[in-house]
C-alpha positions as CSV (number, residue, x, y, z in Angstrom):
1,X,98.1,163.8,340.4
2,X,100.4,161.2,339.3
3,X,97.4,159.1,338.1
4,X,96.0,161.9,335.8
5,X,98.7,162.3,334.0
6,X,99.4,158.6,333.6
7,X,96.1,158.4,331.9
8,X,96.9,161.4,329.6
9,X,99.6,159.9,328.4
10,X,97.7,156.3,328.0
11,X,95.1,158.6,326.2
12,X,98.3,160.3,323.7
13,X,99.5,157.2,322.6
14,X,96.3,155.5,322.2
15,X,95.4,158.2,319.7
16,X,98.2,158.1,318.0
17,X,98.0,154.0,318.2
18,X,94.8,154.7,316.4
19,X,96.3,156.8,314.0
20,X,99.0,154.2,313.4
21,X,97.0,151.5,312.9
22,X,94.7,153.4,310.4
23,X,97.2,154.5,308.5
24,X,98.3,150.7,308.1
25,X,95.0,149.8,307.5
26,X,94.9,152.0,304.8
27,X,98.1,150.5,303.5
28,X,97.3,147.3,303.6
29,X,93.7,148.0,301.6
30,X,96.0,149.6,298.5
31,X,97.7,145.8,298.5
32,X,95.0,143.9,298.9
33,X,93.4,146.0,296.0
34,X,96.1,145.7,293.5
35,X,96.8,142.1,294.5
36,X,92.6,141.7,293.3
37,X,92.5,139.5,289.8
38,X,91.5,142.1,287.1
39,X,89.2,140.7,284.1
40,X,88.3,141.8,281.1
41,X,85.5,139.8,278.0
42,X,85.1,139.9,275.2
43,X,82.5,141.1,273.7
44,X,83.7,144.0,276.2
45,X,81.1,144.7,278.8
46,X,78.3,146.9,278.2
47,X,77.9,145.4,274.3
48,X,74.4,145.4,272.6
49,X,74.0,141.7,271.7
50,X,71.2,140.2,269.6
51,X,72.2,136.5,270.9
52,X,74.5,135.0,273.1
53,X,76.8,132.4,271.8
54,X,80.1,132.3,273.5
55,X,82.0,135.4,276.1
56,X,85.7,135.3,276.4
57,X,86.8,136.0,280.2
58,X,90.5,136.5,280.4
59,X,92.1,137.0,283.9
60,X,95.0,138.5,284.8
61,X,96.4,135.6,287.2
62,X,95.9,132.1,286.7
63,X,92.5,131.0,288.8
64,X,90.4,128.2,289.6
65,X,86.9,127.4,289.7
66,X,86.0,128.2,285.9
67,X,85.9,124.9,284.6
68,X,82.5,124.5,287.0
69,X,79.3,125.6,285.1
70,X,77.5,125.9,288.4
71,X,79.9,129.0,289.3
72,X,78.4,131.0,285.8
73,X,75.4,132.6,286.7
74,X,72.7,134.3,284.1
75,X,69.9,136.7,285.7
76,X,68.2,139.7,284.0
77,X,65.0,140.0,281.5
78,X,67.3,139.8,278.5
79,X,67.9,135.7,280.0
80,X,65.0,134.2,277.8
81,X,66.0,130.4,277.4
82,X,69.6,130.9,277.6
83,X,72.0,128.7,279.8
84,X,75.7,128.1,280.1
85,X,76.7,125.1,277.9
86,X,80.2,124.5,278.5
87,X,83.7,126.1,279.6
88,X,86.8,125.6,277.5
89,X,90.0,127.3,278.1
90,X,91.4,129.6,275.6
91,X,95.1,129.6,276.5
92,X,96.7,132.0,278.5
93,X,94.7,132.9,281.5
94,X,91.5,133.1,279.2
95,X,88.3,131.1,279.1
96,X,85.7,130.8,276.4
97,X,82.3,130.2,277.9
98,X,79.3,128.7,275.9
99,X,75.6,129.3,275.8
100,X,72.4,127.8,274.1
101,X,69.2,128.7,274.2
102,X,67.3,132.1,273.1
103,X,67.7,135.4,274.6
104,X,65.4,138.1,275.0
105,X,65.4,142.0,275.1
106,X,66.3,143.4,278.1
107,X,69.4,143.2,280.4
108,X,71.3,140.4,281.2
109,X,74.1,139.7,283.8
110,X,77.0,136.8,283.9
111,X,78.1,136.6,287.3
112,X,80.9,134.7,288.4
113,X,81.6,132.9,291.7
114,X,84.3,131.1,293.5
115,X,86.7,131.7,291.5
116,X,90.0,132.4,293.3
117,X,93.5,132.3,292.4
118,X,95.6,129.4,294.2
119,X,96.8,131.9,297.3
120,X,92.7,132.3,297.7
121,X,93.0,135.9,295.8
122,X,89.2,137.1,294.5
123,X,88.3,139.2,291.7
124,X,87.8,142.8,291.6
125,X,84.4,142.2,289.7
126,X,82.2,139.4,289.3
127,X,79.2,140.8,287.4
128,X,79.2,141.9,283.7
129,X,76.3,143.7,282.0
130,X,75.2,143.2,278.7
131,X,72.2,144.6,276.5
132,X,69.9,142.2,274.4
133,X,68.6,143.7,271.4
134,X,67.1,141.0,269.1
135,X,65.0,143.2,267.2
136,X,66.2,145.3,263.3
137,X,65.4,149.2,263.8
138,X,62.1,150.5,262.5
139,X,61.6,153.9,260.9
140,X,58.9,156.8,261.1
141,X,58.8,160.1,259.3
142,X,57.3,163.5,259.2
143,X,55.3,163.9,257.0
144,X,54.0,160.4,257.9
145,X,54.5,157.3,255.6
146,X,51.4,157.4,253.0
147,X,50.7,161.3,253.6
148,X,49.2,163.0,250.3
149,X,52.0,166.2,250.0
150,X,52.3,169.0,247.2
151,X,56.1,169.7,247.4
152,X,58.9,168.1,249.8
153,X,61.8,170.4,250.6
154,X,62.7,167.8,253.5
155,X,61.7,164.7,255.3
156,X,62.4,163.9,259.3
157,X,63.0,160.6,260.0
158,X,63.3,158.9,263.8
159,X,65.0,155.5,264.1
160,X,63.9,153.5,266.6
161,X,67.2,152.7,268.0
162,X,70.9,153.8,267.2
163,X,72.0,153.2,263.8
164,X,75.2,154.1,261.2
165,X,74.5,155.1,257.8
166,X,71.7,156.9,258.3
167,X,73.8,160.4,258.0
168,X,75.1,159.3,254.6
169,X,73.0,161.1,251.5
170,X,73.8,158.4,249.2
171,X,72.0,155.7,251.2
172,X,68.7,157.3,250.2
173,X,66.9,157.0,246.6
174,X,63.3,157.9,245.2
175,X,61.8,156.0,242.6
176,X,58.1,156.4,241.0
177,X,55.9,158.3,238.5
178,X,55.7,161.1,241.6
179,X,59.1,161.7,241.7
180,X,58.7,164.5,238.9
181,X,62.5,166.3,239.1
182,X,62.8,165.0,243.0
183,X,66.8,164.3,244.3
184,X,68.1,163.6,247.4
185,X,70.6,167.0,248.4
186,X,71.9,165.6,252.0
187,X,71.1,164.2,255.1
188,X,72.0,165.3,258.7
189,X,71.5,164.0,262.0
190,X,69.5,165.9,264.5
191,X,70.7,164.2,267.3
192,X,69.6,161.2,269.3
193,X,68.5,158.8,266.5
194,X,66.8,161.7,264.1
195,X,67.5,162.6,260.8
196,X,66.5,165.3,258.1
197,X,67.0,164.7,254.5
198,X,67.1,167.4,252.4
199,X,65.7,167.2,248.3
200,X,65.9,169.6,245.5
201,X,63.3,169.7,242.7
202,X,59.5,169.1,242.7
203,X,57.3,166.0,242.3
204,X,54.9,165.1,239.8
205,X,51.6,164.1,240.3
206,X,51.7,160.7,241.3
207,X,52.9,157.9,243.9
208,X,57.0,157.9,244.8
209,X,58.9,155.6,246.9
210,X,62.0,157.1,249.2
211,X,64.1,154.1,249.4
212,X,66.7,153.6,252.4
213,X,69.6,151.4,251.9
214,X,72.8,150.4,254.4
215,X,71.7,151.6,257.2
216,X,71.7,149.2,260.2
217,X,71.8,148.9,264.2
218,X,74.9,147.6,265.7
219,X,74.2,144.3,264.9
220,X,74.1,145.2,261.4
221,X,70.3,144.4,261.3
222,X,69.2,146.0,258.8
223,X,66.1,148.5,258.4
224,X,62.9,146.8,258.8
225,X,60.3,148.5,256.3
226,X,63.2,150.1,254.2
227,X,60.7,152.0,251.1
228,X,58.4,154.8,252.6
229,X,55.6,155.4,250.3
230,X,54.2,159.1,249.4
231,X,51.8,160.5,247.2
232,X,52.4,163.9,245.4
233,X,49.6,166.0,244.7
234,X,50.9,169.4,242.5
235,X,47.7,170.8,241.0
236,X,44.4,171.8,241.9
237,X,41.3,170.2,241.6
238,X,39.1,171.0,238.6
239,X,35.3,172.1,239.2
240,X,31.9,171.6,237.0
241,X,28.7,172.7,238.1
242,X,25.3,171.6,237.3
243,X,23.6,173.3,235.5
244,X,26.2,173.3,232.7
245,X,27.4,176.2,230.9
246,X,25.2,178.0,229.1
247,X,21.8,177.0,230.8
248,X,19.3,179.6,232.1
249,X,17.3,179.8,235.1
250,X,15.5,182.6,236.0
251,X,16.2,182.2,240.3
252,X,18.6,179.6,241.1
253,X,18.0,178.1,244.3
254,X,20.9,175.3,244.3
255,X,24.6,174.6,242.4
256,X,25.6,171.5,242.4
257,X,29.4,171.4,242.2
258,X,31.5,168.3,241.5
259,X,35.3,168.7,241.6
260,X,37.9,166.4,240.0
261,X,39.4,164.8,243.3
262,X,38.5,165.0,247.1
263,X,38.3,168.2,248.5
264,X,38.6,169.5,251.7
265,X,36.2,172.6,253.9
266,X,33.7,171.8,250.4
267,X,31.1,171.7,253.3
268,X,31.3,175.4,254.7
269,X,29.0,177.9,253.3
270,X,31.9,180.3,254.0
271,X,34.6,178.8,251.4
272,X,32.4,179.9,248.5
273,X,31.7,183.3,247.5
274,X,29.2,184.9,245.1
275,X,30.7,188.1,243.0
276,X,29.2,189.7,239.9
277,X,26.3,192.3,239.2
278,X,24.1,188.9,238.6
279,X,24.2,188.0,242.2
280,X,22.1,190.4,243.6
281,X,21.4,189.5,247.4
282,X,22.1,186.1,246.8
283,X,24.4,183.9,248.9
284,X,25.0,180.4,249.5
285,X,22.7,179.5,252.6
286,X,24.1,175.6,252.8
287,X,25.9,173.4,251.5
288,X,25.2,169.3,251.5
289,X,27.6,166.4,250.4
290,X,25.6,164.2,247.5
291,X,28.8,161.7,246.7
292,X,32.5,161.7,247.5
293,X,32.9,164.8,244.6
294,X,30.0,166.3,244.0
295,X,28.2,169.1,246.4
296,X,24.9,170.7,246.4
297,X,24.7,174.5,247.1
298,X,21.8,176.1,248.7
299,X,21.3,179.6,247.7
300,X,18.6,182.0,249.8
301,X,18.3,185.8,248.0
302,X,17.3,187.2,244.9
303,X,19.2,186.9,241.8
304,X,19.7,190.0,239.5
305,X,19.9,190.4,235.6
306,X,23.4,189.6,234.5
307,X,26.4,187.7,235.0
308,X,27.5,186.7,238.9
309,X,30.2,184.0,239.8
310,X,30.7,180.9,241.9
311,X,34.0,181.6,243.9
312,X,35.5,178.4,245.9
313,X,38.2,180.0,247.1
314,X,38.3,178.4,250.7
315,X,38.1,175.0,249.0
316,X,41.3,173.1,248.8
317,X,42.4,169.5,247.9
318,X,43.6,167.2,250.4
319,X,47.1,168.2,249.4
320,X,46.1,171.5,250.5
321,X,46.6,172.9,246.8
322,X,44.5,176.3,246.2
323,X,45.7,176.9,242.5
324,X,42.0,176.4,241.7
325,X,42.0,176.4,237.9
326,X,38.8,178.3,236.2
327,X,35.4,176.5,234.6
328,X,33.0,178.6,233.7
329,X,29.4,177.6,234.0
330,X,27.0,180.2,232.0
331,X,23.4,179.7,233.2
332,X,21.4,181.9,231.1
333,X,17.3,181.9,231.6
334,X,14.7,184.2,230.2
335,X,15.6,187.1,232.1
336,X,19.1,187.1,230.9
337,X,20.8,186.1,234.3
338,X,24.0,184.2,233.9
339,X,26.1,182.8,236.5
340,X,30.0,181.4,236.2
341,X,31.3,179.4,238.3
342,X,35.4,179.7,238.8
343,X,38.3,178.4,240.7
C-alpha cells in the first residue's frame, strides 16, 4: 500500500515537472525569438522590379558572413542571367549587394546563409521575395482597336497589368477628321486594371485616334501602343439600282442594286421588301453578290401596271447604320409599270 502511493506521488510531481518544464520551454522560445536578428531591404520585399541592380539588407545587430558571395543565393524563374557581383557595406549594420546580368519575368528569391551574429545568433528570415516584371503594359478596348462604330458614348479599356494614371480624364485626347464634336467627359476604374472613359458629342465620318498619355506600371514603363485607332461611320449608305430611273420594262425579272459602301445582310431575300400597286405578286426570289457593292435581285411573280418600290430596309452598313436615305429608280416600260427603289 505504501508502494502505490509512492508512485502516485512520483506520478504528481512528474506531471507537474512536465508542466514546469514546458512552461520554461515556452519561456525560453519568447528569448530566443526576440534575441533572432531582424532584417529589413530595400527595395522592401515583395517589390515589382524590371532589373536587379543592387538590394540594401540592413540588420539589426552587427553579423558576419555577408562579405562572402557564396552565402547570397538567387533561385526562381525571374533569375534569367543574373548573379551576385559584389558585397559592400553601407554603414551601420547595412550592406549593399550587387548584381549583373539580365533578369527575367517571373519570381525571384535572395536567400541568405551563415550569417550569424558574433554570440552565433541567426536571422528570423533568410528568404526575400521579389517580382520581375520587365515588360511596359499593353492595352485592349471594347469596342476593339480598328472597329468601324457610329456613335461612342464610352470606351472599356483593360490594362494588362497595374498601372497609375489611367483613372485621370486628362491623360486621354482624340485627334482626327472622325472626331466630329468628340470630348473626353471622365474616366473611372472598374476595378482590377479596367477602365471606362466616358465622351460627349458625336463623331464625324471619318478615322480618329484616342490618344493615352502618363500612364505607366510601377516601373514607370510607359504604355506600349499608346493611340487606339477607330473609324466613325454616321450615315447610311446610299443605293442606285440598275435599271436607272426612268427606264421601262414590261416584267422585271432582276434589280441590280449597288450601294455607296459595304453593306451588311445585302444577301437575304428577306431584308428587301416590294410595296406599291405596281408589284403585283412579285417578290424578290434571290439575291447574288456581283462585286463588293453591287447586288443582283432575282424577282419570281407578275408585275402590275403602276408604280411599286424596292425597300432595303433589313440592309445596314457595317457600322450598323439603318438611316437608309431615298433614290428613286423609275422603270417605266410600255405598259406603264414603274418601280422605285428607296432606302
Amino acid at each position: 500500500m505504501r508502494r502505490s502511493i509512492f508512485v502516485f506521488g512520483i506520478l504528481v510531481c512528474g506531471i507537474a515537472a512536465v508542466g514546469a518544464c514546458r512552461k520554461n520551454q515556452i519561456e525560453q522560445s519568447d528569448i530566443d525569438a526576440s534575441n533572432l536578428v531582424a532584417v529589413t531591404t530595400n527595395p522592401p520585399e515583395g517589390s515589382y522590379l524590371g532589373q536587379l541592380t543592387s538590394v540594401v539588407f540592413s540588420f539589426s545587430q552587427p553579423v558576419t558572413g555577408m562579405d562572402t558571395l557564396a552565402n547570397i543565393q538567387l533561385s526562381g524563374s525571374g533569375v534569367g542571367t543574373s548573379n551576385v557581383t559584389g558585397v559592400y557595406a553601407a554603414g551601420g549594420n547595412a550592406y549593399t549587394v550587387s548584381f549583373s546580368g539580365a533578369v527575367t519575368n517571373g519570381g525571384l528569391q535572395i536567400k541568405l546563409s551563415n550569417i550569424r551574429t558574433s554570440e552565433n545568433q541567426s536571422l528570423r528570415r533568410d528568404t526575400f521575395f521579389y517580382n520581375i516584371d520587365t515588360t511596359n503594359p499593353l492595352v485592349s478596348s471594347v469596342p476593339a482597336i480598328g472597329s468601324l462604330i457610329k456613335s461612342l458614348p464610352s470606351i472599356d479599356l483593360t490594362y494588362s497589368k497595374a498601372v497609375t494614371g489611367a483613372n485621370i480624364a486628362a491623360n486621354y485626347s482624340l485627334s482626327g477628321a472622325g472626331v466630329g464634336s468628340l470630348t473626353v467627359s471622365s474616366a473611372q476604374s472598374l476595378g482590377g486594371n479596367r477602365y471606362r472613359i466616358f465622351f460627349s458629342g458625336t463623331p464625324g465620318t471619318a478615322g480618329f485616334s484616342l490618344l493615352i498619355q502618363n500612364v505607366q506600371d510601377a516601373q514607370a514603363r510607359p504604355l506600349s501602343g499608346s493611340t487606339l485607332n477607330f473609324v466613325a461611320d454616321v450615315s447610311g449608305p446610299t443605293m442606285t439600282a440598275q435599271p436607272v430611273n426612268g427606264s421601262t420594262t414590261a416584267q422585271p425579272a432582276q434589280i441590280d442594286i449597288t450601294f455607296s459602301e459595304q453593306v451588311q445582310n445585302a444577301l437575304l431575300p428577306a431584308s428587301y421588301s416590294l410595296t406599291g400597286g405596281g408589284k403585283g405578286s412579285l417578290t424578290v426570289s434571290g439575291v447574288t453578290q456581283l462585286t463588293t457593292y453591287k447586288y443582283r435581285l432575282a424577282l419570281s411573280g407578275t408585275a402590275a401596271n403602276g408604280l411599286f418600290s424596292i425597300l432595303p430596309a433589313g440592309v445596314t452598313d457595317l457600322a450598323a447604320n439603318v438611316d437608309l436615305q431615298e433614290v428613286d429608280d423609275a422603270r417605266r416600260n410600255r405598259s406603264e409599270l414603274i418601280s422605285k427603289a428607296a432606302y
